[in-house]
N, C-alpha and C positions, 0 to 999 in steps of 0.2 A: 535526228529529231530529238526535240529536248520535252520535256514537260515544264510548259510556264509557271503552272502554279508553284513552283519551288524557284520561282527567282526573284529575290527581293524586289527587284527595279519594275515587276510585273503588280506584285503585291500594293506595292505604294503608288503606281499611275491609277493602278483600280482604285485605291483608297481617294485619291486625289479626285479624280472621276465623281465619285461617288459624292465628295465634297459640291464639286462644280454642281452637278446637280441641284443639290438641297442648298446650295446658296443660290441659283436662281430661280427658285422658287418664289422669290420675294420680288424678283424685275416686275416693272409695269408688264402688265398686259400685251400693253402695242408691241412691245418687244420679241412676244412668245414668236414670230416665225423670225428675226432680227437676230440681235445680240444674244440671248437666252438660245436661242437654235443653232449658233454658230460653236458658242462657248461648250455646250453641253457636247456638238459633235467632235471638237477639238481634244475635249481632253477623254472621250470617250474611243478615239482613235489612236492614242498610245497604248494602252495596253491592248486594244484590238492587234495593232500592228507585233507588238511583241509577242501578241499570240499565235499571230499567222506567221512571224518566221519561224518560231519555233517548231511550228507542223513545217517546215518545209525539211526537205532533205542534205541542200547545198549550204555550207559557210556563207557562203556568197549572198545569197538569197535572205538567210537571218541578217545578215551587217547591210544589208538594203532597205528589208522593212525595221530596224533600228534606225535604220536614218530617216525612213516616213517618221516613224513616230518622232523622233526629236523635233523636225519640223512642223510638228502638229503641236509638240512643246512650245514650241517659238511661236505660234500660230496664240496658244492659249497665255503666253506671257501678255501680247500685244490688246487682247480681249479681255482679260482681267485690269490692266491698266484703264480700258477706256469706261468699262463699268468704273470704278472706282471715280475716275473724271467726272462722269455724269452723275454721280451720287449714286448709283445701285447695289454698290458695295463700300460698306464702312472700312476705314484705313485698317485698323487692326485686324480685320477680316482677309482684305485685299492683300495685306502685307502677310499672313500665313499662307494662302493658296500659293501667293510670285516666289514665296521663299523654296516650296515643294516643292512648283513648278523647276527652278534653278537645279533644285537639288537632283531632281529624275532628269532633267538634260546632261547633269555631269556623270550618273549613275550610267546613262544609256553611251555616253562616249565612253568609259573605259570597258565596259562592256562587249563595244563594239571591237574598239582594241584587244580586247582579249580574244573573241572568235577567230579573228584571222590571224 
């Protein structure tokens, strides 16, 4: 069993998180159960996920929910590009959160690499 809050790769999906949030704050409306609901669960799900393996006891089990969460990464690249498409998110905006996003999916693969 590990303590997350002493893992970087923890610290920054939360920070990023925490971003996602307060940048859809600004989406239409119509959106609030849509794209604003998917995006907030998305990146709200990496560091859940990194939290819940780390309470677990097994290797095994932590390099499993690292890999939810990476896929919850992949999930919020895909979500940030179509806000950005639609206009809900300004380019220099969109292009900090996909860069972070990149950054915590390579963080969470060698990571993963290192557990096992």
């Amino acid at each position: 069993m590990r303590d997350f809050h002493e893992l970087k790769v923890w610290d920054r999906s939360h920070a990023l998180a925490l971003a996602v949030y307060k940048a859809t704050l600004r989406f239409p409306r119509v959106e609030l159960v849509g794209l604003t609901s998917q995006m907030r669960r998305s990146s709200a799900s990496i560091p859940t996920n990194i939290a819940e393996g780390c309470g677990r006891d097994a290797k095994g089990d932590l390099k499993r929910f690292l890999t939810i969460a990476k896929g919850s990464a992949s999930e919020l690249e895909y979500q940030l590009l179509l806000a950005k498409d639609l206009g809900y998110l300004p380019a220099p905006e969109y292009g900090q959160l996909a860069e972070e996003t990149t950054e915590i999916k390579r963080m969470l693969t060698r990571f993963a690499q290192k557990v096992c």
